[in-house]
N, CA, C and O atoms as a CHARMM CRD file, in Angstrom:
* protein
*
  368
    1    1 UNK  N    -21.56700  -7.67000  -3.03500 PROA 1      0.00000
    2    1 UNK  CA   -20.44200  -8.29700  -3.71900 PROA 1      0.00000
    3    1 UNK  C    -19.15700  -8.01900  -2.92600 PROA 1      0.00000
    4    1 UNK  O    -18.71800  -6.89600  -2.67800 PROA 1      0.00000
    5    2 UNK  N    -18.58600  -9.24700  -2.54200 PROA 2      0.00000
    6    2 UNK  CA   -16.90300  -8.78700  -1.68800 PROA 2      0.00000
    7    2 UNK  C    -16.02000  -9.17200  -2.71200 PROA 2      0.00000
    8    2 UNK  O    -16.00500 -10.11100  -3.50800 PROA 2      0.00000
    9    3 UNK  N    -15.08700  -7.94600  -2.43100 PROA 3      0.00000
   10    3 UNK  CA   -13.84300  -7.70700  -3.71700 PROA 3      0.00000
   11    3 UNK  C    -13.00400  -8.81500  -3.23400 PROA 3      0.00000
   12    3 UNK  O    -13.49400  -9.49500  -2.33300 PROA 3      0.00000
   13    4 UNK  N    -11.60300  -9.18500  -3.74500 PROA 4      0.00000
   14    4 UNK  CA   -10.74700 -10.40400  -3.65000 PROA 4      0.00000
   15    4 UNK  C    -10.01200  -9.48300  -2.31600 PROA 4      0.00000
   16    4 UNK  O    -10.46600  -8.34400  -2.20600 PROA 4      0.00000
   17    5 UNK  N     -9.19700  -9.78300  -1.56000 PROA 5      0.00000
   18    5 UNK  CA    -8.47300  -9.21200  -1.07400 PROA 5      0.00000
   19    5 UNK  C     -7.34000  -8.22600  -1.96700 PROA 5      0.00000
   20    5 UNK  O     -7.00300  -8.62900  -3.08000 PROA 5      0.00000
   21    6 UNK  N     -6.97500  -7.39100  -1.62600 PROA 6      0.00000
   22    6 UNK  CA    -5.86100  -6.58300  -2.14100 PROA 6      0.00000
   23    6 UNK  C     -4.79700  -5.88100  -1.38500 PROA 6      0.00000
   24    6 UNK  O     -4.56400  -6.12100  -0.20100 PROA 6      0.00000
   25    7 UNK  N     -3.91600  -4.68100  -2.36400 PROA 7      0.00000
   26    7 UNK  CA    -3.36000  -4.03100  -1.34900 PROA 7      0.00000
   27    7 UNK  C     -3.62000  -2.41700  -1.61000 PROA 7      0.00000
   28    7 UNK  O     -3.29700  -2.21400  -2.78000 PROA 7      0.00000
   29    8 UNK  N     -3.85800  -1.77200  -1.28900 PROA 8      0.00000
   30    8 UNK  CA    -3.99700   0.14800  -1.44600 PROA 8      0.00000
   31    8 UNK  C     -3.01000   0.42600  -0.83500 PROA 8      0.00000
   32    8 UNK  O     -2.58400   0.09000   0.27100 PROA 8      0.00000
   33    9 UNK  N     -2.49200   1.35700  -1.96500 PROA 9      0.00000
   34    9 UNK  CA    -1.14500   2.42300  -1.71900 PROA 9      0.00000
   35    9 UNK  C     -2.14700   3.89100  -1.66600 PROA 9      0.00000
   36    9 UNK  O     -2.84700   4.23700  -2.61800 PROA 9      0.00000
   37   10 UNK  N     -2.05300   4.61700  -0.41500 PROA 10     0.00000
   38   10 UNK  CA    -2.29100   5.87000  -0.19200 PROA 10     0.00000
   39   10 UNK  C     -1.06700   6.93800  -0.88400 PROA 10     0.00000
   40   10 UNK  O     -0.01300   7.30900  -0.36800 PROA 10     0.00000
   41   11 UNK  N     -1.52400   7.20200  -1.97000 PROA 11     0.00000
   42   11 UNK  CA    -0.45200   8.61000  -2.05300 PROA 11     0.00000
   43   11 UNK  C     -1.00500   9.33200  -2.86900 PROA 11     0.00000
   44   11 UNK  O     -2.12600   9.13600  -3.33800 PROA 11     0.00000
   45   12 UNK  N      0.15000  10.76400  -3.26300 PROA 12     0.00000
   46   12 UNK  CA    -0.01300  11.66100  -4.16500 PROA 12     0.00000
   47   12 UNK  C      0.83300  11.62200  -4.87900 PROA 12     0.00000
   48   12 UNK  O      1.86000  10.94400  -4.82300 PROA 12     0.00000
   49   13 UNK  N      0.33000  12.70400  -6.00300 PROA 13     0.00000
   50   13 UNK  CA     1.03700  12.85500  -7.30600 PROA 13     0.00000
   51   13 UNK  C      2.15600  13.90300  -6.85900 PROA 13     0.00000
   52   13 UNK  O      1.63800  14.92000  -6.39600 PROA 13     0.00000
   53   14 UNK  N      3.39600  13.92600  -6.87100 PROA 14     0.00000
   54   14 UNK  CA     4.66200  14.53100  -6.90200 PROA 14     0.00000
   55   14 UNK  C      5.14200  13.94900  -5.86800 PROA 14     0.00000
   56   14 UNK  O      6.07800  14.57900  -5.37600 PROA 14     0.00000
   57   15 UNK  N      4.80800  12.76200  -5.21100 PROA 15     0.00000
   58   15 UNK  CA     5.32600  12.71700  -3.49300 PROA 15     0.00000
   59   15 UNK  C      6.58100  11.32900  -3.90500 PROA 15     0.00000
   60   15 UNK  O      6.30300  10.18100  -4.25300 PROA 15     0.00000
   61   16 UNK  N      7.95900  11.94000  -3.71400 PROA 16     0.00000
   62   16 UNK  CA     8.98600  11.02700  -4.24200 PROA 16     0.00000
   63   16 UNK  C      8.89400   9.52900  -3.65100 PROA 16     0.00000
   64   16 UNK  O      9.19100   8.48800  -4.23600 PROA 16     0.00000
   65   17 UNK  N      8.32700   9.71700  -2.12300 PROA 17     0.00000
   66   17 UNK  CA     8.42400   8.30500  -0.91800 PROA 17     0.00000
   67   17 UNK  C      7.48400   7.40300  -2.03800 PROA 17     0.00000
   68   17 UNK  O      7.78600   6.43300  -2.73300 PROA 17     0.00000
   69   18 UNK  N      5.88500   8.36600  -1.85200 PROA 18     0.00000
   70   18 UNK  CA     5.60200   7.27700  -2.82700 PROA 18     0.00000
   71   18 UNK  C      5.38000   6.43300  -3.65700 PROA 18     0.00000
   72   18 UNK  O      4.84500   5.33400  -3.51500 PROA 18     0.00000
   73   19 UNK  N      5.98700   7.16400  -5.00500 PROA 19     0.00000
   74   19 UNK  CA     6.45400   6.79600  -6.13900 PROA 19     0.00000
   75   19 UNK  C      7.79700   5.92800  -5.95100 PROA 19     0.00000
   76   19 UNK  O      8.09100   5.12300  -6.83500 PROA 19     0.00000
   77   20 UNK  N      8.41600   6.04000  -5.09500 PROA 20     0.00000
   78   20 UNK  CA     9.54800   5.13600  -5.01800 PROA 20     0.00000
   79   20 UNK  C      8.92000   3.82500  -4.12700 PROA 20     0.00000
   80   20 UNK  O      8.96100   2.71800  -4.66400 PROA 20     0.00000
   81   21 UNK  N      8.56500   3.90500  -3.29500 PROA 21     0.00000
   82   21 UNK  CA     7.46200   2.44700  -2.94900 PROA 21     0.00000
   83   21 UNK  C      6.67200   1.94500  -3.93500 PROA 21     0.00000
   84   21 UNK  O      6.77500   0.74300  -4.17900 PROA 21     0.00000
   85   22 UNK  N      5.60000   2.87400  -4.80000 PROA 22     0.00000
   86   22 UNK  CA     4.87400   1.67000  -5.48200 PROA 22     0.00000
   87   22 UNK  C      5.66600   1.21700  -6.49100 PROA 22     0.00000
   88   22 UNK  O      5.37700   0.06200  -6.80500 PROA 22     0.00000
   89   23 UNK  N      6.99600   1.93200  -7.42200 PROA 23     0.00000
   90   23 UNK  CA     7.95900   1.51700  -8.09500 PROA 23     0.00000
   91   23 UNK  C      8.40400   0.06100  -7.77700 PROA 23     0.00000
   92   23 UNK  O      8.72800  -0.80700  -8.58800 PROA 23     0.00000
   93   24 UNK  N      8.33300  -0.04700  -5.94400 PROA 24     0.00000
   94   24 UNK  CA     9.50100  -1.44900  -5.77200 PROA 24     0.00000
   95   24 UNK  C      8.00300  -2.57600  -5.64200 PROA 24     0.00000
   96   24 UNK  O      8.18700  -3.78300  -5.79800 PROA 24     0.00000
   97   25 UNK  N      6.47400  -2.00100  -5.33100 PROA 25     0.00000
   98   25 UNK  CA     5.32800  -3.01300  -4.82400 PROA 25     0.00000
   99   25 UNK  C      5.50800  -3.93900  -6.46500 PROA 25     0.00000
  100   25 UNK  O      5.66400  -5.13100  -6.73100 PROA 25     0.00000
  101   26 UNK  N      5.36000  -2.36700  -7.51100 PROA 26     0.00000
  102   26 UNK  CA     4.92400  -3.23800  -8.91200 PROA 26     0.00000
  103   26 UNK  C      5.96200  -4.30600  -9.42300 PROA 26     0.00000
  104   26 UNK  O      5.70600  -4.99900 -10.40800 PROA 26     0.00000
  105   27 UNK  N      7.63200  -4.46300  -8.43100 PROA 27     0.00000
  106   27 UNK  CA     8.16700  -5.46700  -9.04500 PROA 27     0.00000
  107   27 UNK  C      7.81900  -6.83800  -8.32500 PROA 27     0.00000
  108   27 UNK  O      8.46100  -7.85900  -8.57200 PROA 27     0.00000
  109   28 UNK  N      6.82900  -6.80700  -7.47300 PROA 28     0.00000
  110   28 UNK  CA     6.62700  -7.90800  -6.77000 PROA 28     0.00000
  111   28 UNK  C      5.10600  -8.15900  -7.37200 PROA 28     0.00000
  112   28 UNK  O      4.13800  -7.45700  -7.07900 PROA 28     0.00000
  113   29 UNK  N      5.07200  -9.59100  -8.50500 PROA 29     0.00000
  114   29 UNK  CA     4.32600  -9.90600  -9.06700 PROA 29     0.00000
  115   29 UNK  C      2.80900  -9.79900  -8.29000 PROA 29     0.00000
  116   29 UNK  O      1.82600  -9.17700  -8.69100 PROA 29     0.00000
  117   30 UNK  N      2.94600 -10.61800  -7.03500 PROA 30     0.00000
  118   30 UNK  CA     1.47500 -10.76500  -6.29200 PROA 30     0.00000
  119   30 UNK  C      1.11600  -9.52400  -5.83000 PROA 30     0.00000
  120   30 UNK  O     -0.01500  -9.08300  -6.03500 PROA 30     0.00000
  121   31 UNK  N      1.94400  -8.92000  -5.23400 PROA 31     0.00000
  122   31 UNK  CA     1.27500  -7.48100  -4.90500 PROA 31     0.00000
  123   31 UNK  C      0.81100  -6.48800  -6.50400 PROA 31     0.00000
  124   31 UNK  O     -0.28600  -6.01800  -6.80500 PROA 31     0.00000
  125   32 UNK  N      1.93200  -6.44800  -7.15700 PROA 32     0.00000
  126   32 UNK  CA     1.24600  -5.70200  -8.65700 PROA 32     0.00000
  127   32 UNK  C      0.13100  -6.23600  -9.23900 PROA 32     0.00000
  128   32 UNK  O     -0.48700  -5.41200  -9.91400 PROA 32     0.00000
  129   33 UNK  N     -0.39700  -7.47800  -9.20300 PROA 33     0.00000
  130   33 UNK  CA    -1.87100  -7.92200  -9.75000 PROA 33     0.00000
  131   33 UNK  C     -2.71700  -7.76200  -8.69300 PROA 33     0.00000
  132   33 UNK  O     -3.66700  -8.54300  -8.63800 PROA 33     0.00000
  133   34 UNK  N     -2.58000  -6.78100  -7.68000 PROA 34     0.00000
  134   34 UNK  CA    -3.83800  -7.07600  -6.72000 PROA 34     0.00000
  135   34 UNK  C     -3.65300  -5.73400  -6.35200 PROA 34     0.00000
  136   34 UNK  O     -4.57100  -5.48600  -5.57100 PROA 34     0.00000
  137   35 UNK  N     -2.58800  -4.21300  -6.57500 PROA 35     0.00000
  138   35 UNK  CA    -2.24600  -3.30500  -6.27400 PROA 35     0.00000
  139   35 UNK  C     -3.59600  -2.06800  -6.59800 PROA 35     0.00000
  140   35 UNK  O     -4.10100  -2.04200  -7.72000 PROA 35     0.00000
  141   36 UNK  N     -4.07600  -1.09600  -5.49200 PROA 36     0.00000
  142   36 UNK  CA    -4.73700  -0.35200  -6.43600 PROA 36     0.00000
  143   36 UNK  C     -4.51800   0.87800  -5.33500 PROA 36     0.00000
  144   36 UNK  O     -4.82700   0.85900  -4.14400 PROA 36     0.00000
  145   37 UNK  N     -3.80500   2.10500  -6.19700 PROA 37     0.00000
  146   37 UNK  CA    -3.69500   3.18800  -5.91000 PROA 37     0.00000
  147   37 UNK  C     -4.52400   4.39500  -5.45700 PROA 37     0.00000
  148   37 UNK  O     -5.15300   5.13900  -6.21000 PROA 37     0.00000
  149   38 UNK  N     -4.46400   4.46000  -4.52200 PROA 38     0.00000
  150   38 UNK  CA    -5.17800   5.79000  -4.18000 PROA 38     0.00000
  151   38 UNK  C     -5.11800   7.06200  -4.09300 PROA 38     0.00000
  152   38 UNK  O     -4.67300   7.35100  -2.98300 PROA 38     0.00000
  153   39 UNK  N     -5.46200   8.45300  -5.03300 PROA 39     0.00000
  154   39 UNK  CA    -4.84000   9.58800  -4.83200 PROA 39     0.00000
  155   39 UNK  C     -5.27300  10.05800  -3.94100 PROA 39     0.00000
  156   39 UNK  O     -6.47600  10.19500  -4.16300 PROA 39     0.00000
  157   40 UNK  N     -4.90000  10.60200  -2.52100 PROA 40     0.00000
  158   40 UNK  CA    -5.26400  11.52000  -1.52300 PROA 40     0.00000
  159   40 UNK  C     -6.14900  12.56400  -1.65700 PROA 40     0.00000
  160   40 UNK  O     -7.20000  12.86300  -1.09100 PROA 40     0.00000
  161   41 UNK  N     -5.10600  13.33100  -3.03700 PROA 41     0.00000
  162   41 UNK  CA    -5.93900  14.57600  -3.10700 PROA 41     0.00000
  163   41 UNK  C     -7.43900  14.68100  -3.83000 PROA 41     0.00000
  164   41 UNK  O     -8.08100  15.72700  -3.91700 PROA 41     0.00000
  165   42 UNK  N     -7.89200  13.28200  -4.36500 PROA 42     0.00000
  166   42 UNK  CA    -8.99400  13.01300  -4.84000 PROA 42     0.00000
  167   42 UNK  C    -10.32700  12.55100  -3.97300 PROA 42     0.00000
  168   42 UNK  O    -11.30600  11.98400  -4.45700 PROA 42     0.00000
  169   43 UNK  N    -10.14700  12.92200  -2.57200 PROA 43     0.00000
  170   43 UNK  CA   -11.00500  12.90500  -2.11300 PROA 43     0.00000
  171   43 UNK  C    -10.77100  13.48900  -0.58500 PROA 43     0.00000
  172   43 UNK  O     -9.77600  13.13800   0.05100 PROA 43     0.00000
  173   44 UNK  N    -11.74600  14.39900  -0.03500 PROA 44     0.00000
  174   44 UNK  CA   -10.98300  14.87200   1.11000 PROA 44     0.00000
  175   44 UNK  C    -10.81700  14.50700   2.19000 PROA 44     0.00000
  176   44 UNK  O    -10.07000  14.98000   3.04700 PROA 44     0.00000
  177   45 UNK  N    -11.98600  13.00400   2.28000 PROA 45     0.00000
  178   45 UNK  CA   -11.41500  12.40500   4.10000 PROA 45     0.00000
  179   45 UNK  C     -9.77400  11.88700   3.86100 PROA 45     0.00000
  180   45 UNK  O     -8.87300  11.94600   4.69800 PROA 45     0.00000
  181   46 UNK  N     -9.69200  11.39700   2.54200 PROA 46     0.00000
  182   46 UNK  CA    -8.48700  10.81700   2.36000 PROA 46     0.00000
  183   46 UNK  C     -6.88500  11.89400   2.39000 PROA 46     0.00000
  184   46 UNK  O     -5.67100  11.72300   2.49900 PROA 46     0.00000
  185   47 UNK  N     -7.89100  13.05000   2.21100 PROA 47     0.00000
  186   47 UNK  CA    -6.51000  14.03100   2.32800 PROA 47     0.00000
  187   47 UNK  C     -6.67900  14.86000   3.26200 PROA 47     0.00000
  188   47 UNK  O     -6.37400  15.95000   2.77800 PROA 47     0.00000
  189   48 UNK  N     -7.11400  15.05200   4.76200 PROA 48     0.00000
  190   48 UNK  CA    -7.68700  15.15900   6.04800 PROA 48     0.00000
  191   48 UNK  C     -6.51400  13.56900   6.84400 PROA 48     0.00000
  192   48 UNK  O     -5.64400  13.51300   7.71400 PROA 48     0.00000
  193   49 UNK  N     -6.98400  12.85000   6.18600 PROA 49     0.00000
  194   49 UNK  CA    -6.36100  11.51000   7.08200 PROA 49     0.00000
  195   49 UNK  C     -4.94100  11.24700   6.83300 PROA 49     0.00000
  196   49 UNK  O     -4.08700  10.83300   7.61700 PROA 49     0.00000
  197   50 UNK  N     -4.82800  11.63700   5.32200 PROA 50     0.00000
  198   50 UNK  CA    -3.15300  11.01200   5.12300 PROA 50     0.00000
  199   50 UNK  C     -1.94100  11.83100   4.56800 PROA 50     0.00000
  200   50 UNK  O     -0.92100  11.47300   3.98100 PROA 50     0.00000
  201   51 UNK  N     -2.51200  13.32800   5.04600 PROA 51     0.00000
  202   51 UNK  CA    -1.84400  14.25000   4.50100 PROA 51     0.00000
  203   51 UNK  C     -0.48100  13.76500   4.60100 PROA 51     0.00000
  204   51 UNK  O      0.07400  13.00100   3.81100 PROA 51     0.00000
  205   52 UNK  N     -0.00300  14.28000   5.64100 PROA 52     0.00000
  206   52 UNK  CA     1.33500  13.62200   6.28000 PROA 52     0.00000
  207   52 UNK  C      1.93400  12.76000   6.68200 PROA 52     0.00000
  208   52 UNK  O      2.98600  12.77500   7.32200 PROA 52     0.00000
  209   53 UNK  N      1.01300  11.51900   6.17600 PROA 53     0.00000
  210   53 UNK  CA     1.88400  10.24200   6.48100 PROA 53     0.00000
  211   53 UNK  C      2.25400   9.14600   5.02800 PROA 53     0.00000
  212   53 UNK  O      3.00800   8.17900   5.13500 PROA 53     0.00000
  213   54 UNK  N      1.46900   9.58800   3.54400 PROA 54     0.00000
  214   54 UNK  CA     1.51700   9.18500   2.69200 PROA 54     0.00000
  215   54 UNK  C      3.56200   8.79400   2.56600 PROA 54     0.00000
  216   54 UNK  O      4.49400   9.51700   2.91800 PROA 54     0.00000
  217   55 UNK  N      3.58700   7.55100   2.00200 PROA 55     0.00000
  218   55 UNK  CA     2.49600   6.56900   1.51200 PROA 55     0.00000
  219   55 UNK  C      2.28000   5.77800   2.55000 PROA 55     0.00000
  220   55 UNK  O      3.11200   5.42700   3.38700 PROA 55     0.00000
  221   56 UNK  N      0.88100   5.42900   2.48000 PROA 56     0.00000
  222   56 UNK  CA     0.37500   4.72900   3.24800 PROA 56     0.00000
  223   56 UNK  C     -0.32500   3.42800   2.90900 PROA 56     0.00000
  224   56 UNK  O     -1.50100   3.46500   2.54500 PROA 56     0.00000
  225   57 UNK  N      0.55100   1.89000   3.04100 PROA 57     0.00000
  226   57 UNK  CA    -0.14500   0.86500   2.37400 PROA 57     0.00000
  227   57 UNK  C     -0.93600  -0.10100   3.29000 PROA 57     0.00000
  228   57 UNK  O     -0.79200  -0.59800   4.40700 PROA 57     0.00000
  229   58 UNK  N     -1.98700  -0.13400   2.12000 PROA 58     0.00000
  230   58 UNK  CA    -3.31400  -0.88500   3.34600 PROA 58     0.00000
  231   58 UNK  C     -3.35400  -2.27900   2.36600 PROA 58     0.00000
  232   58 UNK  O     -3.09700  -2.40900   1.16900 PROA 58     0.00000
  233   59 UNK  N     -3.87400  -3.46100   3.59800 PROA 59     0.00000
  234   59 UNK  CA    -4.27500  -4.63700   3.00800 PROA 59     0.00000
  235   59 UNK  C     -6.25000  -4.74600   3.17500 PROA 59     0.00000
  236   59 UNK  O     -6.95900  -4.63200   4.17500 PROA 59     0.00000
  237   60 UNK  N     -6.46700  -4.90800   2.28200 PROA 60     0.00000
  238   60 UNK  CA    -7.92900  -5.07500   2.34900 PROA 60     0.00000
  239   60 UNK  C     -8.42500  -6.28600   2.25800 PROA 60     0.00000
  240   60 UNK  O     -8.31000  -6.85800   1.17400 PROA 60     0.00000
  241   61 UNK  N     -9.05400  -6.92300   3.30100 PROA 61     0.00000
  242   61 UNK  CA   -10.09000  -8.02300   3.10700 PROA 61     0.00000
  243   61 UNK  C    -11.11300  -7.87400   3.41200 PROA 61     0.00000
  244   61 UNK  O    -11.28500  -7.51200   4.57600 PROA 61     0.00000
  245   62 UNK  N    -12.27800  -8.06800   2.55500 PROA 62     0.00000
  246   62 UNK  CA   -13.69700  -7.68400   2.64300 PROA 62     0.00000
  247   62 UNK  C    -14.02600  -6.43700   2.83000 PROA 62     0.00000
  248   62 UNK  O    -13.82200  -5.84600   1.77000 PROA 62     0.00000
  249   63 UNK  N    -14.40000  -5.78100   3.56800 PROA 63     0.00000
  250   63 UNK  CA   -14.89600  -4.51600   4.02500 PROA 63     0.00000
  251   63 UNK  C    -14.07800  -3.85300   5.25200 PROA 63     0.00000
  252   63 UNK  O    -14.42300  -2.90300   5.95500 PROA 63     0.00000
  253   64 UNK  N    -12.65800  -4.77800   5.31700 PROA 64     0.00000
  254   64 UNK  CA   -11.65700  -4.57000   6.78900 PROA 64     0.00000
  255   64 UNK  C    -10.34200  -4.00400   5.87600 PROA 64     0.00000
  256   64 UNK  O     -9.70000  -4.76500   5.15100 PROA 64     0.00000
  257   65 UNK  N    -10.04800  -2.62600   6.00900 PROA 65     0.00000
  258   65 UNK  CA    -8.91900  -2.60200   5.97800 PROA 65     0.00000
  259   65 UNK  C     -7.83800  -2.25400   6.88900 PROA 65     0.00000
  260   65 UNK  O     -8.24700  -1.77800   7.94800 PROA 65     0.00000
  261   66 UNK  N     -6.62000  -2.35200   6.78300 PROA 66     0.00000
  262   66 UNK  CA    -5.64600  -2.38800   7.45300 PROA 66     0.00000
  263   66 UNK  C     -4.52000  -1.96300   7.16400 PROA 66     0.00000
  264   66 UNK  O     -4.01800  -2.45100   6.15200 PROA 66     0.00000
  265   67 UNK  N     -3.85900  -1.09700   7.79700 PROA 67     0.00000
  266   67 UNK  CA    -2.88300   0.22300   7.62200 PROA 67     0.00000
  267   67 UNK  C     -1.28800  -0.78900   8.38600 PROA 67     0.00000
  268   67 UNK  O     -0.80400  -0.86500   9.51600 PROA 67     0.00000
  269   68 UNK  N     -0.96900  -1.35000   7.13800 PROA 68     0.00000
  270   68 UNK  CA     0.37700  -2.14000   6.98800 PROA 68     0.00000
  271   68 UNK  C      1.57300  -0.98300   7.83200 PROA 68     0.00000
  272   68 UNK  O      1.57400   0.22100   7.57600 PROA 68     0.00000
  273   69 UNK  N      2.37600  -1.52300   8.68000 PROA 69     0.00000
  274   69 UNK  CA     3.54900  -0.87800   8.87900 PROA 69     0.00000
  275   69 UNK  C      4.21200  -0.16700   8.43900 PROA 69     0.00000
  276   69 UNK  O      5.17600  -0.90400   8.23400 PROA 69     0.00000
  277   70 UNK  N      4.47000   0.68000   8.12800 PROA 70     0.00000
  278   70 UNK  CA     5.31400   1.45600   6.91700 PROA 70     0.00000
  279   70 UNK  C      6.82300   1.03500   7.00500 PROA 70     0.00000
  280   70 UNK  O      7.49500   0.68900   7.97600 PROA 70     0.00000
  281   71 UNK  N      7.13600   1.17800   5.68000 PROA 71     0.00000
  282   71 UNK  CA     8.83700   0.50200   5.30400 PROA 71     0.00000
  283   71 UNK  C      9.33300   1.40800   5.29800 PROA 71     0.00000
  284   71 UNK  O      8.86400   2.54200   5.19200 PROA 71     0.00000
  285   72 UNK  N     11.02800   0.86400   5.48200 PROA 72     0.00000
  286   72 UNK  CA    11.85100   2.44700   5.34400 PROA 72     0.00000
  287   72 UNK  C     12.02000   2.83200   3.93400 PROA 72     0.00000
  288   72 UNK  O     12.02100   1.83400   3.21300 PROA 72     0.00000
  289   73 UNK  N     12.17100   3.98600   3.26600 PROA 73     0.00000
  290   73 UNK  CA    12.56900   4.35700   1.79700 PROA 73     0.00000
  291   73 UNK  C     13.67500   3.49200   1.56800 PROA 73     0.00000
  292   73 UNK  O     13.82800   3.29800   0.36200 PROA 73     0.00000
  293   74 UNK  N     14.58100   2.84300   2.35400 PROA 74     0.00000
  294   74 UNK  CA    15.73200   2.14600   2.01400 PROA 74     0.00000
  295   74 UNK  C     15.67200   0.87900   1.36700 PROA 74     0.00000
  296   74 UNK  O     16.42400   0.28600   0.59300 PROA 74     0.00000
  297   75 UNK  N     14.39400   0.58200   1.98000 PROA 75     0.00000
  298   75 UNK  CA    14.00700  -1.06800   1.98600 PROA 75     0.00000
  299   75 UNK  C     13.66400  -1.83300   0.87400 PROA 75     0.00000
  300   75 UNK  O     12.50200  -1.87700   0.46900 PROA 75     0.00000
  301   76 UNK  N     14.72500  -2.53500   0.26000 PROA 76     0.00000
  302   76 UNK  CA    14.58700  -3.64800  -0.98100 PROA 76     0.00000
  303   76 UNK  C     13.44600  -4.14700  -1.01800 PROA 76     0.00000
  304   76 UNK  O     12.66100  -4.41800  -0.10900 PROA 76     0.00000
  305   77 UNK  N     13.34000  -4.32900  -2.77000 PROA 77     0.00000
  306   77 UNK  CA    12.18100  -5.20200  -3.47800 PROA 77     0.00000
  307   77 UNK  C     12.08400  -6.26800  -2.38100 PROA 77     0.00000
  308   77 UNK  O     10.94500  -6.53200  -1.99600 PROA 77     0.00000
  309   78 UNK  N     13.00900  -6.85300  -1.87700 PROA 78     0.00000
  310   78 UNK  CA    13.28400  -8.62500  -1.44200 PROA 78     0.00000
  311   78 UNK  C     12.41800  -8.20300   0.39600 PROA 78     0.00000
  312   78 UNK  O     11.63400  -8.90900   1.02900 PROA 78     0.00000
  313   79 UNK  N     12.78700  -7.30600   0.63200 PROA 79     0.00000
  314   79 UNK  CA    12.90800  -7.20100   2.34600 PROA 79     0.00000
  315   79 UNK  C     11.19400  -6.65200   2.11700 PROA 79     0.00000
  316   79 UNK  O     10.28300  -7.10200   2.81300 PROA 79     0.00000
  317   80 UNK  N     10.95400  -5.49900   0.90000 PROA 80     0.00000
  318   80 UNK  CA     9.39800  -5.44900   1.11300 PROA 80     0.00000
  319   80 UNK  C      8.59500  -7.17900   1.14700 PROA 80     0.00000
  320   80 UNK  O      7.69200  -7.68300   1.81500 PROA 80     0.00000
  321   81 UNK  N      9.37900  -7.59300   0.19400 PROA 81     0.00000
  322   81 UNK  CA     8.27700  -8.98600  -0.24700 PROA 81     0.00000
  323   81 UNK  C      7.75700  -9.94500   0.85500 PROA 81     0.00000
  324   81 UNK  O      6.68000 -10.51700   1.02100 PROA 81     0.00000
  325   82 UNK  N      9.23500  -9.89900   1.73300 PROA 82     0.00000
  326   82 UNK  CA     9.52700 -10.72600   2.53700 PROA 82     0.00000
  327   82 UNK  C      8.23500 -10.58800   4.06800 PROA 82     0.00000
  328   82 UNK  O      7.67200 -11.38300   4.82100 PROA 82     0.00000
  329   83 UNK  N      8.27800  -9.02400   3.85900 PROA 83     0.00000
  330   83 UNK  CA     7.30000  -8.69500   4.92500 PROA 83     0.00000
  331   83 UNK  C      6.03200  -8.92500   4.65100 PROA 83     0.00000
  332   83 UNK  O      5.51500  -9.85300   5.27200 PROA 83     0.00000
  333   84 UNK  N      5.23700  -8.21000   3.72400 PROA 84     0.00000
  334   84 UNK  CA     4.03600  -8.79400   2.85500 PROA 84     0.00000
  335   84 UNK  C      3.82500  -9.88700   3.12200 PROA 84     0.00000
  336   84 UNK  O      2.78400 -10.14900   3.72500 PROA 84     0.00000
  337   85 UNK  N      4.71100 -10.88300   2.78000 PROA 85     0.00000
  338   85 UNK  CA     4.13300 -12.22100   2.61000 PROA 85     0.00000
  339   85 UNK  C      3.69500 -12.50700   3.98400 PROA 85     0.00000
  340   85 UNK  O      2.49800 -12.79200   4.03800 PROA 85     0.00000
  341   86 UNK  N      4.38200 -12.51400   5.23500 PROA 86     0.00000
  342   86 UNK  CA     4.75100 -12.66500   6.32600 PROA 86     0.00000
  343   86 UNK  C      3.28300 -12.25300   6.89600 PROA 86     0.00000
  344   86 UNK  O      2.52000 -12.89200   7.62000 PROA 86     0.00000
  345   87 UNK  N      3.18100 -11.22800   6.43600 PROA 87     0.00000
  346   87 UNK  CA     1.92800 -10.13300   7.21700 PROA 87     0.00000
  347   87 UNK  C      0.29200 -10.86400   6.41000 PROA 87     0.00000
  348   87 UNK  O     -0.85000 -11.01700   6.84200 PROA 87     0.00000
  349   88 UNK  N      0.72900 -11.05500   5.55000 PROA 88     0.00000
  350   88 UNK  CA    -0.58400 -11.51800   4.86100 PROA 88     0.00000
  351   88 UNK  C     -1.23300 -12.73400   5.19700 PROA 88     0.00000
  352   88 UNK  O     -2.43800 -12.97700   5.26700 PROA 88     0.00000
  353   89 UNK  N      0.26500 -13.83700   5.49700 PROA 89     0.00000
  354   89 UNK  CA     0.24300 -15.21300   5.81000 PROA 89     0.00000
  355   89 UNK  C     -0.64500 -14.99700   7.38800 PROA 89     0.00000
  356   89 UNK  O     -1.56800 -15.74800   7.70600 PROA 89     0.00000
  357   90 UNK  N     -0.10800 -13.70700   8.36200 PROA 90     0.00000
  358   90 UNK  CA    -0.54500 -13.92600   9.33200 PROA 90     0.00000
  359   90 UNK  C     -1.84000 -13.38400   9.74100 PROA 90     0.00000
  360   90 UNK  O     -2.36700 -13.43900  10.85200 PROA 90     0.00000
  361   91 UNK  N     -2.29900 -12.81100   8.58000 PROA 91     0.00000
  362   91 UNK  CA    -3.75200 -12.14800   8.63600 PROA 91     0.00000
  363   91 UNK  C     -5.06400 -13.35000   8.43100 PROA 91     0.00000
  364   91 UNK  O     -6.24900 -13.13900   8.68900 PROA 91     0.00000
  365   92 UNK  N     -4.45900 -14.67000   7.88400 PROA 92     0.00000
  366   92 UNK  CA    -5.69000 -15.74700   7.01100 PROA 92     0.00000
  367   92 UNK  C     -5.73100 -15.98000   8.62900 PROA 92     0.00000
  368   92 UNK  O     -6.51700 -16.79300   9.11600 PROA 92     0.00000
């Protein structure tokens, strides 16, 4: 069975970067219905791999994922959206 495409947010629980990123993903409708969070510390390749770079957002299609650019903490709802779309458009 292949899942729809989506997006995974790599983070942890107390980590301000990425609670303030998925804060601005969930105001962007298409990314919040397709969003699914990952806790690091809930598994250990994942907290081996992303200790120090969380958050870390991946686009998934099929069984391929892909470790999106990281945004600055500065970076507006509008300027995340803008990229997403951009990046997604250029992945089909």
């Amino acid at each position: 069975m292949v899942s729809e495409p989506h997006f995974v947010l790599y983070s942890k629980l107390g980590c301000h970067l990425c609670e303030g990123l998925e804060e601005k993903l969930r105001q962007i409708p298409a990314v919040a219905a397709s969003l699914e969070i990952r806790d690091i510390a809930s598994r250990e390749a994942w907290l081996a791999r992303y200790r120090l770079e969380i958050p870390v957002l991946c686009w998934v299609e099929g069984d391929r994922e892909t470790e999106l650019p990281r945004f600055s903490p500065r970076a507006t709802v509008a300027q995340i959206q803008v990229r997403l779309r951009r990046y997604v458009r250029d992945s089909d």
